[in-house]
N, C-alpha and C positions, 0 to 999 in steps of 0.2 A: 478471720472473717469467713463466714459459710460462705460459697460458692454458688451460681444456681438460683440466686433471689426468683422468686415469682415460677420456680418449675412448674409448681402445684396448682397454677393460673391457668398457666400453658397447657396443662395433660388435658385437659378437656375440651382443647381448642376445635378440635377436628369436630366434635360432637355437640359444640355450642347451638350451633342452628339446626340439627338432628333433633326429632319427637319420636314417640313410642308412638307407635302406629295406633291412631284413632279407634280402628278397630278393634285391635287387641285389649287397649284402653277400655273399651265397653264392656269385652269379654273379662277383663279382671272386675269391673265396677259387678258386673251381672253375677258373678260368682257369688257375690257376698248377698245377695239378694234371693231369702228363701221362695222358692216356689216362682222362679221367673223361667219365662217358655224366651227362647233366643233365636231370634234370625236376624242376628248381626255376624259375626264370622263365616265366612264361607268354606265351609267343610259341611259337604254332603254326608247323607244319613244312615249311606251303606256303608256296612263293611266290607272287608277288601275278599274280595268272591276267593273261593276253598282250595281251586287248583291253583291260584296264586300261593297260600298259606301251605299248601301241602308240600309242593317243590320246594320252598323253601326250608319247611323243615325236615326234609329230604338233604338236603346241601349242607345245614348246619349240622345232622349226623354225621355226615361224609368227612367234616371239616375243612369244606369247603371257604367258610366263611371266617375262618381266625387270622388271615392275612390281606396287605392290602392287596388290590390289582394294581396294574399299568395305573400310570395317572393319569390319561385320557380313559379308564374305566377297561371292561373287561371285554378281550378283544371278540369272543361270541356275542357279545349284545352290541358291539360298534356292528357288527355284522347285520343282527338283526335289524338295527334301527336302522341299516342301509337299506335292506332289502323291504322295511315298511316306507319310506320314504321315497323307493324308486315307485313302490305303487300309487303313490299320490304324485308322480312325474316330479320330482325331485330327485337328482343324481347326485350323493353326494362320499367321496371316498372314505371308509371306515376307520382308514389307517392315518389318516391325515387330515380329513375335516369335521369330526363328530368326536363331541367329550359329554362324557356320561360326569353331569353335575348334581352336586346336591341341592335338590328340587330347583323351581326356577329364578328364584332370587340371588341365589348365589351365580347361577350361570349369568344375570344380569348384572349383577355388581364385579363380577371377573372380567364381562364386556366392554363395560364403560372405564373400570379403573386401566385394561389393555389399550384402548382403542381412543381416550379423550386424553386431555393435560387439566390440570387446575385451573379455574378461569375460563372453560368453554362451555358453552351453554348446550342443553338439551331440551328440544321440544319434547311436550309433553300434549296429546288432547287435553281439556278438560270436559268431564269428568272424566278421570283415567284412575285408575288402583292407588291405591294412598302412597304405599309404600316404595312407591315409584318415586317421590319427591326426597324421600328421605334418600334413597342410594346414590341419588344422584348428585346428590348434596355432601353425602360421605364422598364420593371419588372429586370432591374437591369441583363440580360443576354448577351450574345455577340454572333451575326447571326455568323454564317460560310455556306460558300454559296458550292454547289454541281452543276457543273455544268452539265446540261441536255446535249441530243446528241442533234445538233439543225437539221444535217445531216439524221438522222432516226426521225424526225419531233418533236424535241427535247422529246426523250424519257428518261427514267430513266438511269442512269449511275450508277450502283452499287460499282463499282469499285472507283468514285467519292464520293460516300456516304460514305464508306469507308475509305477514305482517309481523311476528316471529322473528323474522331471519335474520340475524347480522352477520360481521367477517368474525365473529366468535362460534357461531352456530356451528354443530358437529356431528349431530345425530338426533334423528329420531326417534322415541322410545312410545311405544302401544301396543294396546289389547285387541285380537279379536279373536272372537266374538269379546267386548266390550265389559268390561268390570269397570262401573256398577249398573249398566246401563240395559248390555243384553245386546247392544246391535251387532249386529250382524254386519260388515261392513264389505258392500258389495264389489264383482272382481274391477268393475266401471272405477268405483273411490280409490280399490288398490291400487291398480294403475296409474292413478294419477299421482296418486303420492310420490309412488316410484319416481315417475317423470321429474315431481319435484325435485326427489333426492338427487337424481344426475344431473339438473337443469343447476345445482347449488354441492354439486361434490358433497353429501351428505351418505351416513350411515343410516340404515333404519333399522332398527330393532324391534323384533316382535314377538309378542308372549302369544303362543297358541296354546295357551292354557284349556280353556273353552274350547276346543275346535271340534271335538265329538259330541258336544251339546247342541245341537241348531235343530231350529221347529221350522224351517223353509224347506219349498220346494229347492231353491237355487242350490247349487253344486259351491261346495266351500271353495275360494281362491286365495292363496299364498300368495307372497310375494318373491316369497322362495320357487316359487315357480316361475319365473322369470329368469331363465339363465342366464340371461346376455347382461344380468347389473349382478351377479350371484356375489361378487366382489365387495358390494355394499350391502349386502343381506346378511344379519345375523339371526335366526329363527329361533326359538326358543321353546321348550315343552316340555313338560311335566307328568309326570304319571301320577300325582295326587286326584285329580279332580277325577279323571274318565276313569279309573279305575277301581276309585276308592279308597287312596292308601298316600293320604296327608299328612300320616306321622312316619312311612317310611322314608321320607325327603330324598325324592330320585328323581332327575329327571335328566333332557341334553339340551345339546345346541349344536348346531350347524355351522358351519359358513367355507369359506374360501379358503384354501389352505395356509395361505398367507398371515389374515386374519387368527385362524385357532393355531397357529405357531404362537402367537402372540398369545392368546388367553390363556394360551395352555401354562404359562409361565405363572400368571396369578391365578391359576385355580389352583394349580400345584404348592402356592405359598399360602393357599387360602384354609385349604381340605386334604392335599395330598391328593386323594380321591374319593371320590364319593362310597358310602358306608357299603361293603362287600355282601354284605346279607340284601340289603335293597337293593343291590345292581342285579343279582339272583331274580329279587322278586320283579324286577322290571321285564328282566329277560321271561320270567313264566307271564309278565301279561300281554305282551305283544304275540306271545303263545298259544295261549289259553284264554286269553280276556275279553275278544272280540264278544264273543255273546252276549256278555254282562254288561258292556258299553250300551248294546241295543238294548237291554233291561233298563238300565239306569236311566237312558233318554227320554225312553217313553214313558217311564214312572217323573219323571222331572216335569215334561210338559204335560202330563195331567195336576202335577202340584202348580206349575204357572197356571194354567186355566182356573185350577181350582183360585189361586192369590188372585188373578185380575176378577175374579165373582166377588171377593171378600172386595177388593177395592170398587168396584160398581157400586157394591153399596152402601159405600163412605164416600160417593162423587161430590158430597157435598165438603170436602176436605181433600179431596186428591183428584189432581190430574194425575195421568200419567200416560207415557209411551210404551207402546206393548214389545214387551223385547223378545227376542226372535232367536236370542242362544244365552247360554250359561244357563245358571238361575240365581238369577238376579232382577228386581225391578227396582225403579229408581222412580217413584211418584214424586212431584211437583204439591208442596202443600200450598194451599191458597191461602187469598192473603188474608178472609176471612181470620183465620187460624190463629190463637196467638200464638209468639214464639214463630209465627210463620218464615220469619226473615233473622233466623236465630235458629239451624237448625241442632246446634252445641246443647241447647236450653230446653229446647223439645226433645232431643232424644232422651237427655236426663231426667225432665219431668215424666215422661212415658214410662222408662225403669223404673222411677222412683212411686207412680201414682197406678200407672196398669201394671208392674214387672213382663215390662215385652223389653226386650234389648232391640235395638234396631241404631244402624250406623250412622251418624251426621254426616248432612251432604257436604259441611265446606270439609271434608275430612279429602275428597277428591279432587280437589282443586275449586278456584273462584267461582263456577259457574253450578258448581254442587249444592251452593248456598240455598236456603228455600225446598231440601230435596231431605230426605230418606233413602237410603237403601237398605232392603229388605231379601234376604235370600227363602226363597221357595225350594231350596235343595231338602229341607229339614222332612221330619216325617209329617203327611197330611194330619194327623191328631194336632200335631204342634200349630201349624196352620193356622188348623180352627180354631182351637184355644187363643191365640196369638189374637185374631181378630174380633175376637167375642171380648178378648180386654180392650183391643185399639177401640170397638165400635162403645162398649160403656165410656171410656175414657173420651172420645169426642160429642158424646151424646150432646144434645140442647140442653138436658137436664143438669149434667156435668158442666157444663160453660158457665149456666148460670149462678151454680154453688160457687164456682171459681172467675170470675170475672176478668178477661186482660187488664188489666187496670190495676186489680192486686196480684199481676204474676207478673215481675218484672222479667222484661227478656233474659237479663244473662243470672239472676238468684240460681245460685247451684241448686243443686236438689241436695239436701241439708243430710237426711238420712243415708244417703247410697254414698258407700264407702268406696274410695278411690274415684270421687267425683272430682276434678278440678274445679277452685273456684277463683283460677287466675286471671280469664278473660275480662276484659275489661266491663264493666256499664257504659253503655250505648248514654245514658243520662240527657235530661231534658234540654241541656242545649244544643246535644247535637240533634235532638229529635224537635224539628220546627213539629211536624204535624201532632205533636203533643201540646201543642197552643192547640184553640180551639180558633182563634180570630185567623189565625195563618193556614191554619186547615180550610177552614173554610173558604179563605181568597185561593189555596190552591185548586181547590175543586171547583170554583164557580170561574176563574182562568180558565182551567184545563174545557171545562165545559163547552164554554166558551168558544175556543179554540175547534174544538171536537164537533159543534153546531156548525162553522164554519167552513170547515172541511168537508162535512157534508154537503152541506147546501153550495159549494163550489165545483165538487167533484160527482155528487149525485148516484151514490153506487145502491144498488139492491143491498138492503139490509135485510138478516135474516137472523130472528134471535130466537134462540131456547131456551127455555123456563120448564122447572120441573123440582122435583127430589133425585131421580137415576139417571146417571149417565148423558150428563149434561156435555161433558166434556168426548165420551164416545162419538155422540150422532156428531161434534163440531169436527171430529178430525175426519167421519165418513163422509159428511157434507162435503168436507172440502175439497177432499182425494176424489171425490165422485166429480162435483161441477168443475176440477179444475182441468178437468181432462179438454173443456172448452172454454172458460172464461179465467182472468186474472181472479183470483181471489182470495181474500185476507181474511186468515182465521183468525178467532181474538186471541193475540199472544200472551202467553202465561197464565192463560184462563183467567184475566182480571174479570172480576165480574163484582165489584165493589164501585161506590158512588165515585170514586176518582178513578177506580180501573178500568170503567166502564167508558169515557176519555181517554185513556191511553191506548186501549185498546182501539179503539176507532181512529187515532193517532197514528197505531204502531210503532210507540216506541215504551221503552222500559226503564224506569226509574232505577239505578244500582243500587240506592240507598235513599235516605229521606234528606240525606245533611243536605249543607247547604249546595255544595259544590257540585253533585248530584243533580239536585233538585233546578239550578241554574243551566245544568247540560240539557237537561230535559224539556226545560222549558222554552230555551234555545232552537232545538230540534224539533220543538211542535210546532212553534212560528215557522222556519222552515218547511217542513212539510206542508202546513195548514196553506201558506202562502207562496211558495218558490217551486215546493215540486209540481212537478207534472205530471209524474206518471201517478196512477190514481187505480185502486184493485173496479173488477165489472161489481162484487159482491164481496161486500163484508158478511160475517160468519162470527156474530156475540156471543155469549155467553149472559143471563140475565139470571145472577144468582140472588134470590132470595130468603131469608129467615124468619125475618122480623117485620112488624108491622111496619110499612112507610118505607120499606128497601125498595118497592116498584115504584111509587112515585118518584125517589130520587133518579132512579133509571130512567124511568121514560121522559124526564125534562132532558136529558141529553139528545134520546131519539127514540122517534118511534117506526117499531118496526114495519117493512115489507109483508114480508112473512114472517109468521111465529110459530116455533113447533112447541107442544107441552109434551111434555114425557109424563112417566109416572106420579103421583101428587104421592098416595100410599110409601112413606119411605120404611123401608126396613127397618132402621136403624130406633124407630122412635114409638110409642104409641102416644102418646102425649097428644090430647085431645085439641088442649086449645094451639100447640102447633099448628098443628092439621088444618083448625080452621081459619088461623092466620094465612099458611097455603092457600087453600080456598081463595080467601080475600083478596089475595096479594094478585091473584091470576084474575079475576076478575075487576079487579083496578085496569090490569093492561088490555081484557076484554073490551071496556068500556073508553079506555083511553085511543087505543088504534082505532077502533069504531068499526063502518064499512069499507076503510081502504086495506087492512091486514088480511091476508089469506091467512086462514089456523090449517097447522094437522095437531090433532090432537089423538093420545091415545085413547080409543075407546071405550077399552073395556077396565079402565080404571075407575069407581065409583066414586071417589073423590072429585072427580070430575065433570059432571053430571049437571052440578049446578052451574058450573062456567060454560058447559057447551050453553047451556040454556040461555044462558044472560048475553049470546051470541048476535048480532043482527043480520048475521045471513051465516046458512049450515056450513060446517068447517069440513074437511076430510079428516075422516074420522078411519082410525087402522085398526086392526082386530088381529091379535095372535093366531084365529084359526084361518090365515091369509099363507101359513105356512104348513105344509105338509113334506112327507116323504114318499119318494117312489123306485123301489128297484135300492133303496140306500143313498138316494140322492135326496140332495132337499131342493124345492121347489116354492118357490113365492110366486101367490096370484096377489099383480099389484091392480090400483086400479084400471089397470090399462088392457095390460097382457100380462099373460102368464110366463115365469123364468128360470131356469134352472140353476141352480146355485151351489158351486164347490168351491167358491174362497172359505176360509178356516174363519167361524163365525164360533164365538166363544159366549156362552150367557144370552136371557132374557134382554138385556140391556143391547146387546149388540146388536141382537135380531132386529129389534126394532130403530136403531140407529140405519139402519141397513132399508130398512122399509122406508124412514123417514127420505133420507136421500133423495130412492128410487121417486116416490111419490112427488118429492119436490121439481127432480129433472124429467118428467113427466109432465106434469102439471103447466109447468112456470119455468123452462127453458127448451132449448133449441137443441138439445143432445138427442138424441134418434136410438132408437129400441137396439140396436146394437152394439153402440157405446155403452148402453147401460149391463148389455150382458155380459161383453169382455170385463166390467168392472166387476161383475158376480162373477166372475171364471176366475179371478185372479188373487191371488193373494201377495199383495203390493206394498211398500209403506213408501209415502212422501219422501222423496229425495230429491 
């Protein structure tokens, strides 16, 4: 009798709950797709700069490179990386706590299989690097995700880490600067994690993959700068990203001598040591490379500026948080969108229907659901291209050839090769709001609810209607008045006939099923009825397309103030759009009456006829309210005149930035020097 039954079950055991990185997965589907432009993969567009390239084949003359090194790597470069890390006030000994690994996944999979047992769990943010779920799950662990604020430009959530923790917990594992996200995460949030990790005997793990990408003024903070926990710090970095050189897999890791005793044993089983030609080329860029770092930077944060222009002008399909390092953004698609809450379904049909490759957000964890990430590393041609298909492919014209209704959420995209098509259908019974009778009772509930809380708690409403950058002026409003009053922006940019309730709610639906749908409802009674504390100013969103989307808005509420933005949208010429716009703003003209204060942009011609249809003159703003002096830029508001050096990116911004000032001028209590320190600074909601 064979021996052994069921081996051949078993060998895959380890790799049962292991995926091929989401990512990667786009990038094979995209391959096979002629003529697609890709900012899915993150690999930047340079190559790896010449005196890198030259020293090394310098050394593989010499032959230098036909043997291994030391298996903590070669002991000139542990030297080097010492002597770059004492300059960032980091001490760490060459000979006993730095291993030159092959790039940084291997240094984190040598961490976690050294440092955890099978059965211990690892925090993870979400949205945090895909691949992070997978290694963690290889050394025998189990991810628990912490989700980030994506509101305060998805910042740490302590209370989420928190909530995380049990007698299993064992380390923390993250990015900063942030993949897929971009934040920058401040040295205020480091610190505190720290605290966490000693307040709970925890490791923390960090990828400073990103760390020579950041568009801030603030000074980068490690956690490895903290000597007095160095014990629990394992740092981690890579020379792919800053330098250029993502196929010669190099990179190290730091920590305690204690600690890289210990890893040193699985990286050695893992790699021996990392490839002898790359450790060369590591050593020429910590050398030579500094310059091309500051090349790379600044060509990257002209490609984000350039990406957040293209996204302005798809506002009407994309929130998004303006990230502050890497390049990467991670827009929020609205719920307008179909596929919105599917973003598996949307990135496939986007390949398959514009050939743009772009990543699925649940591919980062649970809270990526609803998102995109997009890398702006790639060359500005690709860019353009990139959103001249995204802006056809969203068009009103496009929607209507293809109707949500005939695109099911999870329908693979049929032609794109190595598409899965094992996700499940969502199907009509879990989806209540695909009844029409149960839709409707949840919108005129939720309403309900939403009127209620109003007329209970009484806060200044202030909604925005427009084509551009609807979701801009919401998040400048809110950073601006919050500096003095409570105020609640509308979360997730709902700005649909139910969103429009939840957001004046605050709260957020997971899903539609049922069980969802029962939590939500739960929580809007409570809040509507129990809570107390109540924001001074809600901060809407009043997104419109189509005939009759304003009336269903304003039987919710009608606003305080209303700002209009541009009507003209980029994206469309489409005549009788336009004069639905039109329409749709002159409904709310006519609906708020003489109690709404308007700003309205002025010098948009589409407009013209709703200032008209006004019954008392609105404040009206005009582009040439901005000028420059000396290289500074300068806004004459209606008040006084201000000088302005926060980093103002596009048309859309400027005028988000006008809106603000003009609003806390007008119609609050904030005083001409709050307003300037908020033009001096460049800040984001934390």
């Amino acid at each position: 009798m064979a021996r052994g039954g069921g081996g051949q079950n078993r060998a895959f055991a380890r790799t049962a709950n292991v995926k091929l990185s989401p990512i990667k997965a786009m990038e094979l589907a995209a391959s096979r797709v002629p003529d697609v432009v890709s900012l899915a993969q993150g690999i930047p567009s340079f190559d790896t700069p010449e005196p890198i390239k030259s020293f090394v084949q310098q050394k593989i003359a010499e032959g230098e490179c036909a043997t291994y090194s030391l298996t903590p790597g070669l002991p000139q470069l542990r030297e080097y990386i010492a002597e770059s890390l004492l300059r960032e006030a980091m001490h760490y000994d060459p000979d006993q706590e730095i291993i030159v690994s092959s790039g940084s996944i291997e240094a984190i999979a040598a961490t976690l299989l050294a440092l955890t047992q099978p059965g211990d769990e690892i925090i993870l943010p979400s949205p945090s690097y895909a691949s992070y779920q997978e290694v963690v799950r290889i050394a025998g662990c189990t991810p628990r995700f912490a989700p980030l604020r994506e509101e305060q430009n998805f910042a740490f959530n302590e209370e989420a880490f928190e909530a995380c923790l049990s007698p299993r917990t064992r380390a923390i594992l993250y990015c900063n600067p942030n993949n897929p996200t971009g934040t920058v995460f401040s040295e205020a949030e480091t610190r505190a994690l720290v605290a966490l990790a000693e307040r709970h005997n925890l490791f923390l793990i960090i990828d400073e993959a990103y760390k020579d990408f950041v568009y801030t003024p603030e000074a980068y903070f490690s956690p490895a700068q903290v000597a007095e926990v160095r014990q629990r710090i394992v740092r981690i970095f890579t020379f792919s990203k800053a330098y250029g050189m993502t196929g010669w897999r190099v990179g190290y890791l730091h920590s305690d001598a204690r600690n890289v005793q210990e890893i040193l044993k699985v990286h050695d089983a893992l790699v021996t040591c990392a490839p002898v030609v790359s450790q060369y080329a590591a050593l020429a860029a910590l050398e030579y490379g500094h310059e091309h770092i500051t090349t790379f930077r600044q060509a990257f944060k002209q490609r984000r500026d350039l990406t957040l222009t293209y996204l302005d002008q798809l506002s009407h399909v994309f929130d998004y948080q303006k990230p502050e390092g890497a390049y990467f953004v991670f827009p929020r698609v609205k719920d307008v969108v179909a596929h919105a809450h599917d973003s598996h379904a949307l990135a496939y049909d986007i390949l398959e229907k514009a050939k743009v490759a772009v990543v699925p957000g649940i591919a980062f964890g649970p809270s990526g659901e609803a998102h995109i990430r997009l890398n702006f590393g790639r060359e500005s041609d690709d860019i353009t291209t990139a959103f001249e298909r995204l802006s056809e492919y969203f068009s009103p014209a496009a929607a209507r050839r293809i109707q949500p209704a005939q695109r099911p959420a999870s329908r693979p995209a049929a032609s794109v090769p190595g598409h899965s098509s094992s996700l499940p259908a969502p199907g009509l019974a879990r989806d209540l709001f695909s009844h029409r009778r149960l839709r409707g009772f949840a919108v005129r509930l939720l309403r309900a609810l939403a009127r209620l809380r109003l007329w209970r708690k009484n806060p200044q409403v202030i909604a925005i209607a427009g084509s551009h950058g609807k979701t801009i002026i919401k998040r400048i409003v809110t950073e601006l008045l919050a500096r003095r009053y409570r105020v609640q922006p509308n979360p997730r940019s709902y700005n649909t006939d139910i969103g429009l309730p939840l957001a004046i709610l605050n709260i957020e639906l997971a899903s539609v099923r049922l069980r969802d749908l029962a939590r939500g409802f739960a929580q809007a009674v409570w809040t509507t009825l129990l809570k107390t504390e109540a924001p001074d100013i809600l901060v809407l969103e009043f997104g419109v397309r189509h005939r009759g989307d304003m009336q269903q808005l304003i039987r919710t509420v009608i606003p305080d103030i209303a700002i209009l933005t541009t009507l003209t949208p980029s994206y469309s010429t489409d005549v009788e759009e336009l004069h639905t716009l039109q329409d749709e703003m002159q409904i709310l003209c006519r609906a708020a009456g003489a109690s709404c204060r308007f700003v309205i942009d002025g010098d948009d011609p589409l407009l013209q006829d709703v200032i008209a249809a006004l019954p008392r003159p609105p404040l009206l703003l005009r582009r040439s309210a901005w000028s420059a002096e000396e290289s500074r830029l300068q806004l004459q508001s209606p008040e006084r005149r201000y000088a302005v050096t926060r980093e103002i990116i596009g048309e859309n911004e400027r005028f988000s930035v006008q809106a603000a000032v003009a609003v806390a001028e007008r119609w609050t209590d904030l005083s001409p020097a709050e307003i300037q320190r908020f033009l001096s600074e460049n800040t984001t909601l934390r």
